[in-house]
KOLKENU-678380 format. One record per residue (C-alpha): x, y negated, z negated; residue in one letter. Coordinates in steps of 0.25 Angstrom, whole numbers, plus 5000, padded with zeros to 4 digits. Layout:
<nodes>
XYZA ...
</nodes>
This chain:
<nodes>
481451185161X 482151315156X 481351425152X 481451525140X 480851665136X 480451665121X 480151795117X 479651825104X 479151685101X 477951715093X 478351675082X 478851575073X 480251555081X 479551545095X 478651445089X 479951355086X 480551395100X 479351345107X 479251225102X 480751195103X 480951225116X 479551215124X 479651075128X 480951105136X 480751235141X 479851345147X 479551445139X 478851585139X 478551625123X 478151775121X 477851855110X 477051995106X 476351915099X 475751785108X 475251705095X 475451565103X 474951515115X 476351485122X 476751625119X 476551755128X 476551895125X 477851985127X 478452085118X 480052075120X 480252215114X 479552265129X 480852235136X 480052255149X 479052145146X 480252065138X 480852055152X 479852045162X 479151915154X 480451865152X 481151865166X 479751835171X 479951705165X 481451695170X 481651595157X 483151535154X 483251585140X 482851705133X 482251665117X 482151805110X 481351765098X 480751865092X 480851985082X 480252065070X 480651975058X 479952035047X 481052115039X 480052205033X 479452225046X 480752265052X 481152385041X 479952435041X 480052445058X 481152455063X 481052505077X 480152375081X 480952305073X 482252325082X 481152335094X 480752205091X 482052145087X 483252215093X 482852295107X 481852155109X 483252085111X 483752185118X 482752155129X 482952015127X 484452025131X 484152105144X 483451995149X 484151895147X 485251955153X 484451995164X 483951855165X 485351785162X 484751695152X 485251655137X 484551755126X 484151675112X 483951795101X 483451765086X 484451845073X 484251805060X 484851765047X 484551915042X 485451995050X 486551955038X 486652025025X 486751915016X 488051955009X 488651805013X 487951685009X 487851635023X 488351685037X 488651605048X 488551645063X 489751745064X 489351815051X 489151965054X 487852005051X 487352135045X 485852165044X 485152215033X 483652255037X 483252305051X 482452165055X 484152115053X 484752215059X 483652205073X 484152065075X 485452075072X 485452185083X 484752085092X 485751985090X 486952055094X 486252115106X 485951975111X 487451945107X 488152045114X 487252055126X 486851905133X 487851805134X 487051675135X 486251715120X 485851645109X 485651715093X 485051645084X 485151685068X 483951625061X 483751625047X 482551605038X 481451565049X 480351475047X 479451405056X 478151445064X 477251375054X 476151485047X 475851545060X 477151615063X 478051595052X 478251725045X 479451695034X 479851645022X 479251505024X 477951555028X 477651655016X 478151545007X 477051455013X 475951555014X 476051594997X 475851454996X 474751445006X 474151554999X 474151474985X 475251554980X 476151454969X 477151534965X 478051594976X 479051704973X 480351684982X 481651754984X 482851674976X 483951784983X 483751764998X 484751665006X 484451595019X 484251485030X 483151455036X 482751425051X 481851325055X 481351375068X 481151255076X 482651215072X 482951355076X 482351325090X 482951205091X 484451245088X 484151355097X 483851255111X 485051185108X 485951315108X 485151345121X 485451205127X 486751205125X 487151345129X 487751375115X 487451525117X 487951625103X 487551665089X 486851565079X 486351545066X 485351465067X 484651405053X 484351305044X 485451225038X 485351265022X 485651395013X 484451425007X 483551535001X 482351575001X 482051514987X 482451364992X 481651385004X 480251424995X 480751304987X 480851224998X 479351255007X 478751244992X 479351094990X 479151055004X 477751075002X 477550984989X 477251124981X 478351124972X 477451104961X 476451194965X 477251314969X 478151394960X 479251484966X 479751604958X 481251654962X 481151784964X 482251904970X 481951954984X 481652094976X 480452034974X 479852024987X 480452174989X 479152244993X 478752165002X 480152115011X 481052255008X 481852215020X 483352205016X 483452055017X 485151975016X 485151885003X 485751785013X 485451765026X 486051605026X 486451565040X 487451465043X 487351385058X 488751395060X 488851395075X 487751295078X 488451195068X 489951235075X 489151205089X 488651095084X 487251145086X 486451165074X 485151085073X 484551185061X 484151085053X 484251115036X 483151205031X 482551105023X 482051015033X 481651115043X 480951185033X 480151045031X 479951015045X 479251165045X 478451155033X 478051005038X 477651055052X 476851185050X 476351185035X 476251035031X 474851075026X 475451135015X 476051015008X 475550974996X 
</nodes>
């Protein structure tokens, strides 16, 4: 059974990781924040503790995980932000080139500026906030530095269920938990999401068959925040109960002042030329999510 070192699993992409691939191999899961029992404590930004828990282990496959993924957060600190999200990889590309095993590293759909309607895997990013320009440094660090790598872009993530999921579809669900009934959403913000079990999934098969590089990685489906509200609200029989108002992101202004692209639509163009993309379309993933960790709320 091969062995892989999760680091920064914590959260709602570890979650999917875990379940994904802990029937087939060993794994040790760590994070600073040890809020499962399958998890154990190590901060990645200590490269000495990075390293001597990780070649302790002497696993197969390095999975670098996690990050600072509040936008706010980031402007508003920016040296643990390229701590955390930049000099963490860092240390994660030492040792796995000390180890000589394959590095998987997380980017996201946000390192573009959203001037094209859509970028596809050989677009050329350009970052706009600090969270976006941390993981963009990451990713070429890995790229330039450990042969045997994987980077995967994500897009608009959602999974975890109410316990670690932090984004879009969690707020959405908490106004209505709350007994909010009329939501306010953005009309001017383009994207895909990224179911994170499909994430997890697309990501063994790359593993298993050795396919080593750059990759978007989300949801089949151009959408937008709008549709996606639209969408949670009529997958949970609401439609009649809950109004949403269309509103400009100028409108949230005070609360998320991080320089956000208008577009941040991935396209899966090197899975589908490898014939290797098993992102399903947002729609359904985003019903298998709301049917597995929030069914309660069906009306």
């Amino acid at each position: 059974m091969k062995k892989i070192y999760l680091a920064g699993s914590g959260g709602m992409l570890g979650e999917a990781f875990y379940k994904q691939f802990g029937g087939d191999y060993n794994l040790k899961c760590t994070d600073k924040d040890v809020n499962a029992e399958w998890l154990s404590f190590c901060d990645f930004r200590d490269y000495d503790h990075y390293k001597e828990d990780v070649i302790s282990f002497r696993p197969d496959y390095l999975f670098h995980l996690g990050a600072h993924t509040d936008l706010e957060y980031c402007e508003m600190n920016v040296d643990d932000t390229y701590l955390t999200n930049t000099t963490s990889v860092e240390n994660a590309v030492y040792i796995a080139n000390e180890l000589n095993i394959p590095l998987l590293y997380i980017s996201t759909a946000g390192i573009f500026d959203g001037k094209k309607e859509e970028y596809d895997d050989w677009d050329v990013p350009n970052p706009l906030c600090h969270y976006a320009r941390s993981k963009y440094a990451g990713e070429l660090f890995v790229q330039n530095n450990v042969r045997k790598h994987l980077v995967c872009r994500a897009g608009w993530m959602m999974g975890g269920g109410p316990q670690k999921d932090k984004k879009f579809v969690q707020k959405i669900i908490k106004q209505i938990e709350q007994g909010k009934r009329e939501l306010f959403v953005v009309n001017d913000k383009m994207g895909t999401p990224t179911y994170t079990h499909d994430f997890a999934r697309n990501v063994r098969l790359l593993v298993e068959k050795e396919y080593w590089g750059l990759y978007n990685m989300v949801c089949g489906g151009l959408t937008s925040r709008l549709e996606v509200a639209t969408e949670i609200v009529s997958l949970l029989g609401l439609t009649d109960d809950v109004k949403i108002t269309e509103v400009q992101s100028d409108f949230f202004k005070a609360d998320y002042f991080a320089p956000r692209p208008p577009s941040e639509r991935l396209i899966n163009k090197k899975l589908d030329l490898r014939g290797s993309n098993v992102m399903r379309h947002w729609q359904p993933a985003l019903a298998e999510y709301l049917h597995d960790y929030y069914g309660h709320l069906r009306k």
